[in-house]
N, C-alpha and C positions, 0 to 999 in steps of 0.2 A: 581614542585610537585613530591614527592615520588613514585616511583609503585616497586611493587613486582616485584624483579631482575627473580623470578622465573617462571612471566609468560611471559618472552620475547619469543618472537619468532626469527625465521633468518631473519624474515622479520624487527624486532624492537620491541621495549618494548610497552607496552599499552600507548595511546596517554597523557591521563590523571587518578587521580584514580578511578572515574566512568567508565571507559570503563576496568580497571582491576577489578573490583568488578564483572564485568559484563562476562569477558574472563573466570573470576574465573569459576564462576557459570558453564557456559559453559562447562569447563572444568571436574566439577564435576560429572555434569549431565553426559556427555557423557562416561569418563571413567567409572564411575558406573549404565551404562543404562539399566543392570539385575534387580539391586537392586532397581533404582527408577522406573523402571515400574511396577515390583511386589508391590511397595510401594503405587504406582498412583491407581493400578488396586484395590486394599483391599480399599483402601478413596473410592473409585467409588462404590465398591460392599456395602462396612457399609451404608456411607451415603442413597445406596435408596434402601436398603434392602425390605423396605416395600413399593415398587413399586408397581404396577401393573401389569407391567411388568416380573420383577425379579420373584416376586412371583410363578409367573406362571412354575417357572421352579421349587420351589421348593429347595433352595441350603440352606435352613435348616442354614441361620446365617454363611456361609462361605464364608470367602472372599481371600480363595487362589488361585495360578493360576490352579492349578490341576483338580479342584472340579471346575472354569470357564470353561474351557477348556471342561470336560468330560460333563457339562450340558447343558449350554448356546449354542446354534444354530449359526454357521454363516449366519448369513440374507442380501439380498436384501435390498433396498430401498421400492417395492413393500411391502416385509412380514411386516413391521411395519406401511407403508399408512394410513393403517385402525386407528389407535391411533394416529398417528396424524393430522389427519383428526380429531376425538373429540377433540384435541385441537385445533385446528382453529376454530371448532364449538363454543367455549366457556367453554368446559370442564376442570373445574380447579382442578379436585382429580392428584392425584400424579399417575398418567398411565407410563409416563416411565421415568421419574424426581424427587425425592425428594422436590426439589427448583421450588420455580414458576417458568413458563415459561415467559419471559418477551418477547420476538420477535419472530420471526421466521426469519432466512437467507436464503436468495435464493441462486439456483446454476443459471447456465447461461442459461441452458438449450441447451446446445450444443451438447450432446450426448442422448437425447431422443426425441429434440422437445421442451419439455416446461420444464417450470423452479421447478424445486423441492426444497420444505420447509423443514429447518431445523430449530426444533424448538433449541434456545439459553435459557441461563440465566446471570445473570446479571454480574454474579462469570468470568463468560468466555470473557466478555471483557476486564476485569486486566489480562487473561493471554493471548490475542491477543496484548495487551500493552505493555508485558514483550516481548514478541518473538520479535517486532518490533523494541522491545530499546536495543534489542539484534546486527541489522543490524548492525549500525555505530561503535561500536568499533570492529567488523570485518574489515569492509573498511579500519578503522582508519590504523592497521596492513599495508594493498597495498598502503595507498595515503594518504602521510603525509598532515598538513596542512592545513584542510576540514575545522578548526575554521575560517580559514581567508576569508570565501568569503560564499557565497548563492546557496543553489541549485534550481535550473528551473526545479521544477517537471510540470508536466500535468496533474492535479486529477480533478476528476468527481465525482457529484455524480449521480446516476442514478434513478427512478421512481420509487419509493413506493406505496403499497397496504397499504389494511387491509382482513384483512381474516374476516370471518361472525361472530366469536369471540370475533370481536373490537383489535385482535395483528396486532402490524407492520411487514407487510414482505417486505425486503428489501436485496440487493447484501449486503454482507461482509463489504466492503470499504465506501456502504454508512451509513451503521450501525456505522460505525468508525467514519468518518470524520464527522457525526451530535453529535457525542458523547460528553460529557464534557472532553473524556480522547483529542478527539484532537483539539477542539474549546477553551482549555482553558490550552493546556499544557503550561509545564512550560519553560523559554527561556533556547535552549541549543547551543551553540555559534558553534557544529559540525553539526546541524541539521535545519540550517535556509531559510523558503523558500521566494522567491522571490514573489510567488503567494498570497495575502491578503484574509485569511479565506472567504472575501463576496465572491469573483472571484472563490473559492473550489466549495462551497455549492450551488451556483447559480443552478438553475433546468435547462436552458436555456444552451443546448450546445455549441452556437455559442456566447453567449454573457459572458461564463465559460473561453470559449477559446480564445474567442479575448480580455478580459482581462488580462489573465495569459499569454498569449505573448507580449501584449504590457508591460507588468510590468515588464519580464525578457528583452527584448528590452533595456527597460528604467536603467538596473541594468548589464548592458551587463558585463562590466569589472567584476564587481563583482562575477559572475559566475564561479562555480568551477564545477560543474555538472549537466547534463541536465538528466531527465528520464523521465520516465509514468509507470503505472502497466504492462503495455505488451508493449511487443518492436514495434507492430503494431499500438500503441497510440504513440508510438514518430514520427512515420513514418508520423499520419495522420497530427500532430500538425508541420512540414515542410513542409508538401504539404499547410495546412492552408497560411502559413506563405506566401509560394510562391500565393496562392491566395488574399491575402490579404492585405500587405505591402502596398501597395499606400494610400489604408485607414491607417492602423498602422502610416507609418511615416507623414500623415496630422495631424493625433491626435498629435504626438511625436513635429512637428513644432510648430503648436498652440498653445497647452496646454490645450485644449480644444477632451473633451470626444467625441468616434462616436453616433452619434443619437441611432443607430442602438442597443446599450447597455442601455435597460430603466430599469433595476434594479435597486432600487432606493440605496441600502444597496452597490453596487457597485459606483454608479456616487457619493453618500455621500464619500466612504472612495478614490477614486481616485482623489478627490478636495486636498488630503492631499501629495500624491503623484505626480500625472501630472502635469508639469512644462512646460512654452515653451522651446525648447530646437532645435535651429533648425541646428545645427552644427550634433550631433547624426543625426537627421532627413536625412541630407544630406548623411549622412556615410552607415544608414541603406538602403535609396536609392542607392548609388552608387553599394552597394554588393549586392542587391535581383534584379536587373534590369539587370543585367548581366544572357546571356542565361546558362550559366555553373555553375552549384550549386555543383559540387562536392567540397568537404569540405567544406559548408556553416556554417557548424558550428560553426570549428578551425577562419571561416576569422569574425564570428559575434561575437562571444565567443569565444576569442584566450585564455581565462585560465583556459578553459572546459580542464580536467582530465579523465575523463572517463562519460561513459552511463550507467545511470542505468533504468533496465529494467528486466525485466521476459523474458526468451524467450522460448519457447514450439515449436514444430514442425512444429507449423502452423505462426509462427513469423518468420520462416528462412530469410524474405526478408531480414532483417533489413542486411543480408549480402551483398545483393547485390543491395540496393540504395545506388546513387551515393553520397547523403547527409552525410550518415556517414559509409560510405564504410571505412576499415584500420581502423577503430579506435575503442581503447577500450573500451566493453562490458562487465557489470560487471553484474551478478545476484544475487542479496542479497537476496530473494526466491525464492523458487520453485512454482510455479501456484498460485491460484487465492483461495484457502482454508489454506496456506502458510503450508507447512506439514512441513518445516524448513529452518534453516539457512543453508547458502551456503559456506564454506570455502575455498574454490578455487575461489574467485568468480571472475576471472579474462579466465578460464579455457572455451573455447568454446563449447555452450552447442551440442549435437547430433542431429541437424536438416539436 
């Protein structure tokens, strides 16, 4: 397949033409990030001119950065509470949105105590979509090859409100992964997970994750990359493992599912997958029964490539357990709101 000689890198040419479509882009965006922020910010100010909001300051139909800059107030999360708060009450006039508000995202609540609402619209998940489909022809660049095998992620999703409004508030990631953009994407042979959509969405942490290990277990060779959203998630899903395995390789010898997993949407699609298979059985015994887990990963998944993971300050172990101690750590975003792509992503983060 053809790609543009002109967007190779030292590192190699784009892997296929959708990941040069894609570097394009990239490439656009960032050399001219004057031009399309000024661009972004006039779409943002036209569209909700006749906010609530906007209004209130008065910017008389202007949408440049000047006339932004000299009106509109740097705020807090507190100065706007008040307005979104009447949308979670049920208030559907245009207060600081043009577009209905369809959700609300939570933050984690790690730096105040509790979780704060961000109200979304429906427009902002095609561009959570685009930044995502952004990841893999980055990697593609460091680590050829990614179409030949599966990645072992460890996605969760986490516990949903509703606000007295009747909207869903929910983390980021579970806003996504219930979404049609990732229950029903389309097959792409660089992005394929080991984990089966029921084992994602499961509400059940323990019966999420001992799913989604025994399936990457079951798919070991196949394995090109193991990760989680935070490097503290991969850490916990090898201590599970170390917990766990004696159940794990009884399922893996039988073929037969753990009691202990009653999701009926998970024991339906693992009837199609778990097979007996008691030679793996014995192999994943022989490696997790041993007191020494250092490099447990290289001996269970010996054609793991790299870790992908977020790492932030408070992730620094993943340096120093012994599980994936020396091995490559790759960041394809920055935290949990993803503020962007990572181009070094091989590059050790400052913890």
């Amino acid at each position: 397949m053809a790609v543009d000689s002109a967007l190779s890198s030292p590192l190699g040419p784009p892997a296929c033409e959708k990941d040069a479509k894609a570097l394009q882009f990239i490439e656009e965006m960032t050399r001219n990030a004057d031009s399309v922020q000024e661009h972004v910010l006039a779409q943002i100010l036209s569209r909700n001119a006749q906010t609530e909001y906007l209004q209130r300051f008065q910017l008389g139909g202007a949408t440049d950065r000047d006339t932004f800059k000299s009106k509109i107030p740097v705020i807090t999360y507190e100065d706007v509470q008040p307005e979104i708060q009447r949308i979670a009450n049920g208030d559907r006039s245009a207060i600081l949105s043009a577009h209905p508000i369809s959700e609300f995202l939570t933050s984690s609540g790690t730096s105040a105590g509790e979780r704060k609402l961000m109200p979304t619209i429906p427009e902002e998940l095609d561009r959570r979509q685009l930044l995502y489909s952004l990841l893999m022809p980055v990697m593609n660049l460091y680590v050829p090859g990614l179409d030949k095998g599966k990645g072992l992620y460890f996605l969760f999703v986490k516990s949903e409100t509703k606000t007295p409004g009747g909207l869903l508030a929910r983390p980021v990631l579970t806003s996504y992964y219930k979404s049609n953009h990732f229950k029903t994407r389309p097959y792409d042979p660089y992005n394929v997970y080991t984990s089966p959509n029921e084992a994602i969405l499961c509400a059940d942490s323990f019966q999420s994750m001992y799913t989604q290990m025994l399936c990457g277990l079951l798919e070991r060779e196949k394995v090109l990359r193991l990760g989680a959203v935070f490097a503290s998630g991969l850490i916990r899903a090898i201590r599970f493992l170390q917990l766990n395995w004696p159940q794990l390789t009884h399922d893996i010898r039988t073929g037969s599912l753990n009691l202990k997993v009653t999701d009926l949407s998970i024991r339906e699609c693992m009837t199609r997958i778990l097979k007996p298979n008691p030679e793996l059985a014995e192999f994943v015994t022989s490696m997790c029964s041993e007191d020494n887990w250092e490099g447990i990963i290289t001996r269970i998944w010996p054609n793991t490539k790299y870790l992908d993971v977020i790492v932030t300050w408070g992730n620094g172990s993943i340096y120093s357990d012994p599980g994936l101690l020396q091995w490559r750590v790759a960041q394809g975003m920055y935290h949990v709101r993803f503020i962007g792509v990572l181009f070094r992503t091989q590059s050790q983060p400052d913890v």
